[in-house]
N, C-alpha and C positions, 0 to 999 in steps of 0.2 A: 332727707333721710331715705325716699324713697326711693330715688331714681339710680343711688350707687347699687342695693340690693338690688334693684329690678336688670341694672345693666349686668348685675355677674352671673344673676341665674340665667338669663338669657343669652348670654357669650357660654356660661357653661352645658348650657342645653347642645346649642350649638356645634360646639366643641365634641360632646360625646355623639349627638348627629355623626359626625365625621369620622367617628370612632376612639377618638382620642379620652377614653376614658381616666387615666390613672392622674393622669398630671391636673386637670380639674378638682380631684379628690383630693389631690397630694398640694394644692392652694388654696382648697377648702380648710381643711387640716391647721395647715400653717399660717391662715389669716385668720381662724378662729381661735384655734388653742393658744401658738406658740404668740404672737400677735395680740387678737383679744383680751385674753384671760387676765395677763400680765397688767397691760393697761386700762384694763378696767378696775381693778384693785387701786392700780397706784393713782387712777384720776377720783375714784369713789372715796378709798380714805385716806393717804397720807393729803394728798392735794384737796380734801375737803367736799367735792363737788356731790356726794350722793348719789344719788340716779342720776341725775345730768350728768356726769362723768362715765356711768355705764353707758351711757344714751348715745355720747362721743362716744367710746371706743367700737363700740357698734359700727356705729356711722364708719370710724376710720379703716375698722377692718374692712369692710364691705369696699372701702371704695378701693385698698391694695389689693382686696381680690378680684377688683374688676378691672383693674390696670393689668396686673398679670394675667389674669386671661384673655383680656381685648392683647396683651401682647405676644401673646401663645398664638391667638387666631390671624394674628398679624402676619407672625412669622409662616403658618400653616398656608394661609393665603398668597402669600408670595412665591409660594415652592412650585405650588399646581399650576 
């Protein structure tokens, strides 16, 4: 559970390093809210799981947002 947050704050640390502020926010955003929200609901109560269904969707958000911005930094790193 740890290692996927620690990889996205530190690609998005990173990331705004460089200056590339909005699109790190704008991943933030949409692996929390649009992401998160949703499937924490439907892992907690239609699917049964309680907190360990929150505890997943955590987990899952974090780890799309650290795919999409290791994939942000990817492309950024390629250009220079």
């Amino acid at each position: 559970m740890y290692f996927p947050d620690s990889l996205q704050v530190v690609t998005a640390s990173t990331l705004r390093a460089r200056g590339d502020v909005w699109l790190p926010t704008g991943t933030h955003l949409t692996s929390y809210i649009v992401v998160m929200m949703p499937m924490a609901w439907w892992l907690a109560i239609p699917r049964g799981l309680g907190i360990i269904g929150i505890a997943w969707a955590v987990v899952i958000a974090s780890v799309i947002s650290a795919v999409l911005l290791l994939g942000r930094f990817w492309l950024l790193s390629r250009r220079d």
